[in-house]
N, C-alpha and C positions, 0 to 999 in steps of 0.2 A: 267271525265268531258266531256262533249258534248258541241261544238263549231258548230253554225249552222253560215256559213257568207248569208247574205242576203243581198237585196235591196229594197230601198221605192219604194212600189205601183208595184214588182212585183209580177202575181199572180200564179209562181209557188213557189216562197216563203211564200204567204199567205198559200198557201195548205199544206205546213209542218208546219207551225206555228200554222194553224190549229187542224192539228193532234197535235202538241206539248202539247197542251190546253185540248186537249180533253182526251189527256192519263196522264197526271199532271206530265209531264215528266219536270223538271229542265233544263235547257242551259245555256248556254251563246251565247245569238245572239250577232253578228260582223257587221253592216252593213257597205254597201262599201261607203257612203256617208264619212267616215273617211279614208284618204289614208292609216292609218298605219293599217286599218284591210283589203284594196287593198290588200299594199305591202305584208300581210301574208297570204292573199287567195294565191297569184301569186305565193310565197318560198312553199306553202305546197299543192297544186293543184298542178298551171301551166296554170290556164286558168280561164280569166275574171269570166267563170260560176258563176250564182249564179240558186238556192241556193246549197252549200255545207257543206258537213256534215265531222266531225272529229270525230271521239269516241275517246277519249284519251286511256279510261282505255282498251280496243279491241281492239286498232291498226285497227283500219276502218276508211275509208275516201271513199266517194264517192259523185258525180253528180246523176241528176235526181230528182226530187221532189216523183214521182212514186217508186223510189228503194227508196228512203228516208222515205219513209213512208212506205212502205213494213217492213225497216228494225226497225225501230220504232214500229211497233206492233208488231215485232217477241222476240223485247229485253225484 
């Protein structure tokens, strides 16, 4: 599963939501307007960032909107 944590209205989470749309790629968006998906960016980051990316099944987690969508059309 792919866990993207996000936030409203920002526009570097629009740009992988974007690409998310445009490759019919499944997620599970997290936005941080709900503390309890905060407190699990902060146990599985470390840092406010958004947006960030989980691959569950790939052991990948990374920052960036630009490597997030790199790695989104590579998968």
């Amino acid at each position: 599963m792919i866990i993207l944590y996000t936030k409203t209205m920002c526009p570097y989470c629009r740009k992988v939501l974007d690409k998310v749309a445009e490759l019919g790629i499944t997620i599970d968006e997290r936005n941080m307007a709900d503390q309890k998906n905060l407190a699990e960016l902060m146990e599985k980051g470390g840092k406010r960032q958004v947006p960030f990316l989980v691959d569950e099944e790939r052991g990948v987690s990374m920052y960036e909107s630009d490597d997030i969508v790199e790695y989104l059309e590579q998968r």
